[in-house]
C-alpha positions in Angstrom: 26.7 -3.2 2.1 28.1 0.7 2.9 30.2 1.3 5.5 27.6 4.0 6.8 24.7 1.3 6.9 27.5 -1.2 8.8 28.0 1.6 11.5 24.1 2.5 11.4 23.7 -1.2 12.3 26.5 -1.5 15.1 25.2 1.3 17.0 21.7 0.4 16.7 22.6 -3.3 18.2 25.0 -2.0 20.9 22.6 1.1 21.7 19.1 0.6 21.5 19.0 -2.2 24.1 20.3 -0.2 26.4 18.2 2.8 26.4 15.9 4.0 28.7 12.4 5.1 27.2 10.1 7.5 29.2 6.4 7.0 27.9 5.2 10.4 29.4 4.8 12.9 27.1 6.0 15.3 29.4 8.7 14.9 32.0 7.2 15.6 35.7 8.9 16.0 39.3 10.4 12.8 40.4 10.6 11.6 36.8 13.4 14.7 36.2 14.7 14.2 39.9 15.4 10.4 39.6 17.4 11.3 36.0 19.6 13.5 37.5 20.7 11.5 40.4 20.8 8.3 37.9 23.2 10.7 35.4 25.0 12.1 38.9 25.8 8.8 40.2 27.3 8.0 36.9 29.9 10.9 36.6 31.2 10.3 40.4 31.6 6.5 39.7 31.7 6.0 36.2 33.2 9.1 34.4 35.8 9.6 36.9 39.5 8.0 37.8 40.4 7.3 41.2 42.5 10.3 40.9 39.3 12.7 39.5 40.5 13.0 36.0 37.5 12.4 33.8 38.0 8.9 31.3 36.8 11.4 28.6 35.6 8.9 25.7 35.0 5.3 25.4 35.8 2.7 22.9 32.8 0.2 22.6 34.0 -1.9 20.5 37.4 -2.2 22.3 35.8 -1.4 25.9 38.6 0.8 26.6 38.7 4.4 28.0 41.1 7.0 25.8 42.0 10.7 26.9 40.7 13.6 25.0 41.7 16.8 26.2 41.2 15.8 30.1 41.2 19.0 31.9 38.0 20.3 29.5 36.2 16.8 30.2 36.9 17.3 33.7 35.8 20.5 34.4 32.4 19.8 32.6 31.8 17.2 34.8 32.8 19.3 38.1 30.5 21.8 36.7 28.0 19.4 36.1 27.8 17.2 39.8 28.5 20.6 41.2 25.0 21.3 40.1 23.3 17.9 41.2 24.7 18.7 44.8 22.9 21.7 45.0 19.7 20.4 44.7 20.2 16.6 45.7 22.7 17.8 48.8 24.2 14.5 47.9 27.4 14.5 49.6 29.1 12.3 47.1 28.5 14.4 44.6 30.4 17.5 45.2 33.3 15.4 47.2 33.9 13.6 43.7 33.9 17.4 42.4 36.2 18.3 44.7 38.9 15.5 44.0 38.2 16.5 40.3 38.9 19.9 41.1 42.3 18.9 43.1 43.5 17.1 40.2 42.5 20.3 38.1 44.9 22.5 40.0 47.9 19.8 39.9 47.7 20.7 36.3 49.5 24.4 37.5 52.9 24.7 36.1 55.5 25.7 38.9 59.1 25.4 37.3 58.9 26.3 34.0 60.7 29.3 33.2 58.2 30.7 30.8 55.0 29.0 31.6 55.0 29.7 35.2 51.6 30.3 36.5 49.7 28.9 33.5 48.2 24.8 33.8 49.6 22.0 31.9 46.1 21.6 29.7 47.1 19.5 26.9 44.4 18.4 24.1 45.6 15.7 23.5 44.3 13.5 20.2 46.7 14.5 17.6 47.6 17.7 19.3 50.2 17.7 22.1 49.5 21.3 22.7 48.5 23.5 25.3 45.2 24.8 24.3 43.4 28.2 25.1 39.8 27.2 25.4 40.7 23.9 26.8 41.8 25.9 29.8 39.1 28.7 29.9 35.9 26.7 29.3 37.7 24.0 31.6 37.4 26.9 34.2 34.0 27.4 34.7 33.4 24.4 37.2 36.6 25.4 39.4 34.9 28.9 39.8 31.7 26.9 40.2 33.4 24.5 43.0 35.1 27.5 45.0 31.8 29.7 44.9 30.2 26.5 47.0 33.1 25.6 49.0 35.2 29.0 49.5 38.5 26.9 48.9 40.7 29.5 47.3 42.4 27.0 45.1 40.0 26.4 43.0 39.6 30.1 41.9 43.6 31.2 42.5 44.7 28.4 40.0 42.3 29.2 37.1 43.0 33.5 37.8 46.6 32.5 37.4 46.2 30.7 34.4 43.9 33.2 32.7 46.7 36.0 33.6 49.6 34.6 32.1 47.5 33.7 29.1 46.1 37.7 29.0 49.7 38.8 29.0 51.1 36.0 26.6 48.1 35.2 23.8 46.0 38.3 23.2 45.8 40.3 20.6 44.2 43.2 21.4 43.5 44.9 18.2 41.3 42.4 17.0 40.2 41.1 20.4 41.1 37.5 20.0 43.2 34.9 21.8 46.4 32.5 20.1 44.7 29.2 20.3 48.3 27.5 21.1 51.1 26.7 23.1 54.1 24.8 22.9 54.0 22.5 26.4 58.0 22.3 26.4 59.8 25.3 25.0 56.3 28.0 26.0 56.5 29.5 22.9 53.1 30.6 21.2 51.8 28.6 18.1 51.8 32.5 15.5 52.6 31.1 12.3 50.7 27.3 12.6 47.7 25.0 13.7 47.4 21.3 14.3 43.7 22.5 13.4 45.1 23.4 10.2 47.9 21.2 9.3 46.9 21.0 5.6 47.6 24.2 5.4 51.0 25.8 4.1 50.1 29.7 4.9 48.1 30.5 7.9 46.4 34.2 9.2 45.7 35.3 12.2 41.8 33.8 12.3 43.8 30.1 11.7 45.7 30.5 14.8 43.5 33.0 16.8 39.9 33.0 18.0 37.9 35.1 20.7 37.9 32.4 22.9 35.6 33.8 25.3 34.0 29.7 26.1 33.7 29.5 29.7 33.7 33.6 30.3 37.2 33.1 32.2 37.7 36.9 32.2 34.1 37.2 33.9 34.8 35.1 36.4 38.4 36.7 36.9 37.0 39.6 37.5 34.3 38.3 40.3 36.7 37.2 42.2 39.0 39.4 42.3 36.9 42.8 41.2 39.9 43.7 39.1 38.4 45.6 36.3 41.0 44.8 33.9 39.9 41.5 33.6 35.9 43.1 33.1 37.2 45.0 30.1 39.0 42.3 28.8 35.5 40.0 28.7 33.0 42.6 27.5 36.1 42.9 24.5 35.6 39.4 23.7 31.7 39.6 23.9 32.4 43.0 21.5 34.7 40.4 19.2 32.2 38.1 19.1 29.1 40.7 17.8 31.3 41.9 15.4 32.4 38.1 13.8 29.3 36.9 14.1 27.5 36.2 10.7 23.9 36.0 9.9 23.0 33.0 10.5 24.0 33.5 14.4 27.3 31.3 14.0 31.0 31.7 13.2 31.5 30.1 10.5 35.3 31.6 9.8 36.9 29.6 13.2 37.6 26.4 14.1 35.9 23.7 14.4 33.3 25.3 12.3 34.2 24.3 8.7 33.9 26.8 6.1 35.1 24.9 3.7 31.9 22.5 3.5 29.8 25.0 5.6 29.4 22.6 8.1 29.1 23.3 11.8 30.1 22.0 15.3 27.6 20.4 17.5 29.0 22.9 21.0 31.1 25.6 19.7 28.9 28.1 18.3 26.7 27.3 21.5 29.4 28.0 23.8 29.9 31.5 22.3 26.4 32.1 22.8 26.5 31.2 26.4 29.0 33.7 27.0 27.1 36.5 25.2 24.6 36.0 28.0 26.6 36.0 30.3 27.7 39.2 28.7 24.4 40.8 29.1 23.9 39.7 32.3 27.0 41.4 33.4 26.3 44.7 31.2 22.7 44.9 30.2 23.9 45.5 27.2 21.0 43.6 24.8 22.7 43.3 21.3 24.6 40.1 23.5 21.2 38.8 24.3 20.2 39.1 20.7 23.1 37.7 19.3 22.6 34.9 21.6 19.0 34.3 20.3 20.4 34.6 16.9 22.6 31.2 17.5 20.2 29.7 19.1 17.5 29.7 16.0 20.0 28.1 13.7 20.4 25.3 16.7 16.6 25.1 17.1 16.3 24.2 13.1 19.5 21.6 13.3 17.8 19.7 15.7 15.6 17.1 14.6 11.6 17.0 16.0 12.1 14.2 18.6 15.4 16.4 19.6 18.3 14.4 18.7 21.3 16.8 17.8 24.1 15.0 15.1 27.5 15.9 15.5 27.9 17.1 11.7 25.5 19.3 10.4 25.1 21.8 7.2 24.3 25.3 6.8 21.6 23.7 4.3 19.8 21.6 6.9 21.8 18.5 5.9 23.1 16.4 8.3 25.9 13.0 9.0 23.5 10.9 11.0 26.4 8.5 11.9 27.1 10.1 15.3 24.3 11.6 18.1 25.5 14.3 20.5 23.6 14.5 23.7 25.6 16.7 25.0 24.2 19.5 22.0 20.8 18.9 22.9 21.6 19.7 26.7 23.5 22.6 25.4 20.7 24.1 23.8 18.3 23.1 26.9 20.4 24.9 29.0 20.9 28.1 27.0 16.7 28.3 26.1 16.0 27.7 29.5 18.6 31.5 30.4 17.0 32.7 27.3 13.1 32.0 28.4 13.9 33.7 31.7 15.4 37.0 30.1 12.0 37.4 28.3 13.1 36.4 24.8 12.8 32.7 24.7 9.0 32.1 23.9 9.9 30.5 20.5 12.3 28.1 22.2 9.4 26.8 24.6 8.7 24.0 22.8 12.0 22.7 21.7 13.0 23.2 25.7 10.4 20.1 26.2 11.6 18.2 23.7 14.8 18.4 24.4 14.3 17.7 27.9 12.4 14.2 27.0 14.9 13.0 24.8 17.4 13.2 27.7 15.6 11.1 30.0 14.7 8.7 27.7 18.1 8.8 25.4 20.3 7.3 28.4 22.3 3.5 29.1 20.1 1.7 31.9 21.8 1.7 35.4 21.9 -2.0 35.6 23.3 -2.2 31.8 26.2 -5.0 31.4 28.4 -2.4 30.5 29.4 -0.9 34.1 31.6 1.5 31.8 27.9 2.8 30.1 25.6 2.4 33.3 23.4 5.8 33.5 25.4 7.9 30.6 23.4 10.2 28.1 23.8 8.8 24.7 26.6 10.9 22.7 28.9 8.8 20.5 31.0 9.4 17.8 32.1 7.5 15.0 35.1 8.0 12.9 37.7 6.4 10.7 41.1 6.4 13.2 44.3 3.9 12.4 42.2 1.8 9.6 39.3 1.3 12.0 36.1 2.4 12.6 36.5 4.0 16.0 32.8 4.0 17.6 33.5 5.9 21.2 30.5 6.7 24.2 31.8 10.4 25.1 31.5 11.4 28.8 30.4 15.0 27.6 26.3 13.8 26.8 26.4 13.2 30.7 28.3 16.4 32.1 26.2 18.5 30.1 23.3 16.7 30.9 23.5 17.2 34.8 24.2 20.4 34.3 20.4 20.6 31.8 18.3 18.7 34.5 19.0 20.9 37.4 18.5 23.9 35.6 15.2 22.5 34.1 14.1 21.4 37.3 14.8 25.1 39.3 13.2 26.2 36.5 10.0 23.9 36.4 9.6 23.0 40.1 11.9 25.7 42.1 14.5 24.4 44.7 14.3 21.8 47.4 
């Protein structure tokens, strides 16, 4: 028997039991309603620590919680009950935000002589570096939590980061951001990656992206109408239209992998997101269209009944050993933006789709598994100290909330 059929047959016997299945064919009112306070009411009691720190990804073979880069799992999920407040006006709900948030903004560093004013965001998981997007797509649901709450906090700490990181990463003639810093000496990782350790000889693109997840710079420059930080985002949506390739993706950065031309199940998407949010903030259209472009390649990676795998090939081959919820909200989300701009007609469909396998794709709130009660289905399987290492990610769920409220605005207007 092959390790892949072993794992194929583990996940079907720990999963399947524990799904809920919808039998509608499409997803009504109350039915989307009930998911989203089901998915909300697992992120404030499940997904969180007593001290608001997201668990970030779960061992089900071991039942054990592990960190993986907490303060990007953490702001997705602030992000994400942020939105289920707004339309449940569940008061739970955006106080667990808010103690997620507070955590958050312990992460600013006050006494180091060189990283004063940026946030402690470690990856974690083999990299004990500071990383770049790990802080500006963590970002996002701070400025989300101070635009409901007006605590200053919550947008001062995330400006201050994104500052010292302006005037300590970029590169300005190609428009990209160092992906790395060294958490005790605050030196900038030039001339090496943990993302590519194989390699002896690194260039710029190996240490350097445009970084632009979570539109930092847009935000920056919202709240505090300093148009420095305006330029600096409509550069990174210019960086982006100019690395983009054909196929809508970009293939030549990490964790894209040129190498077997196989892509990630959220990066690409999270580029695209900002390109919207680009042409939103410009009306510039050639944002918009490169959007669209990423989103057809999505559209054909996921499958008919709308299940999303975490590795997938420029070919249409896929590595079924791992489902990623959180791609198929991802996509959800940006068709739903994309239908409402007037060129999302061909996305239609896979919006429904997508939309159905969510409510039916999640652990039943009464599961034995308090750790797996009401999450969206998004594991991942890999080979880690001689094991197979099978993990429920908290992402599937953050994105999720996030999916359902927009769908439901979009399909039924707010309460």
């Amino acid at each position: 028997m092959t390790k892949k059929i072993i794992v194929t047959m583990v996940l079907l016997l720990v999963l399947v039991p524990a799904m809920n299945f919808a039998q509608k064919e499409s997803a009504g009112k109350e039915e989307i309603l009930k998911a989203l306070k089901e998915t909300a009411d697992c992120a404030a009691d499940v997904l969180l620590d007593s001290n608001g720190k997201s668990k970030c990804d779960y061992n089900i073979t071991e039942g054990k919680w592990y960190d993986y880069e907490p303060p990007w799992h953490t702001g997705q999920i602030i992000n994400g009950l942020v939105e289920a407040y707004k339309i449940t006006k569940n008061k739970k709900y955006l106080t667990r935000a808010e103690k997620a948030g507070d955590w958050w903004c312990s992460l600013e560093i006050k006494d180091h002589p060189k990283l004063k004013g940026m946030v402690r965001a470690i990856h974690g998981d083999d990299n004990p570096n500071i990383v770049f997007a790990t802080v500006t797509d963590g970002t996002a649901g701070l400025f989300n939590l101070y635009n409901l709450t007006k605590k200053k906090k919550y947008a001062d700490v995330p400006v201050s980061a994104g500052e010292w990181m302006l005037n300590n990463m970029y590169v300005p003639e190609q428009k990209v951001f160092y992906d790395n810093v060294d958490p005790k000496t605050g030196e900038i990782l030039k001339n090496s990656s943990p993302f590519w350790a194989d390699k002896k000889e690194v260039v710029l693109f190996d240490v350097a992206r445009p970084n632009n997840e979570g539109s930092l710079f847009r935000d920056m420059y919202a709240y505090t109408k300093n148009e420095k930080y305006k330029k600096i985002f409509i550069d990174l949506c210019e960086s982006l239209v100019e690395k983009q390739d054909p196929d809508g993706l970009w293939m030549r950065f990490t964790p894209n992998k040129m190498k077997d031309n196989s892509f990630h199940p959220r990066f690409n998407l999270w580029y695209a997101e900002s390109l919207i949010d680009g042409y939103e903030l410009t009306g510039d259209k050639r944002y918009l269209d490169a959007a669209v472009k990423t989103l057809r390649t999505y559209q054909k990676a996921m499958q008919k009944d709308g299940t999303f795998y975490y590795v997938n090939y420029l070919d249409g081959k896929y590595n079924d050993n791992s489902v990623t919820g959180s791609a198929t909200a991802f996509c959800g989300l940006l068709w739903i933006r994309l239908i409402k701009h007037g060129v999302g007609n061909e996305f239609v469909k896979s919006l429904n789709t997508a939309v159905e396998w969510i409510i039916k794709n999640r652990f039943a709130v009464n599961h034995p598994d308090k750790n797996l009660r009401g999450t969206i289905i998004d594991t991942r399987t890999r080979r880690k100290n001689g094991n197979i290492w099978i993990t429920q990610r908290d992402v599937g769920t953050s994105f999720a909330l996030r999916f359902l409220s927009d769908y439901y605005n979009y399909k039924f207007g707010k309460n």
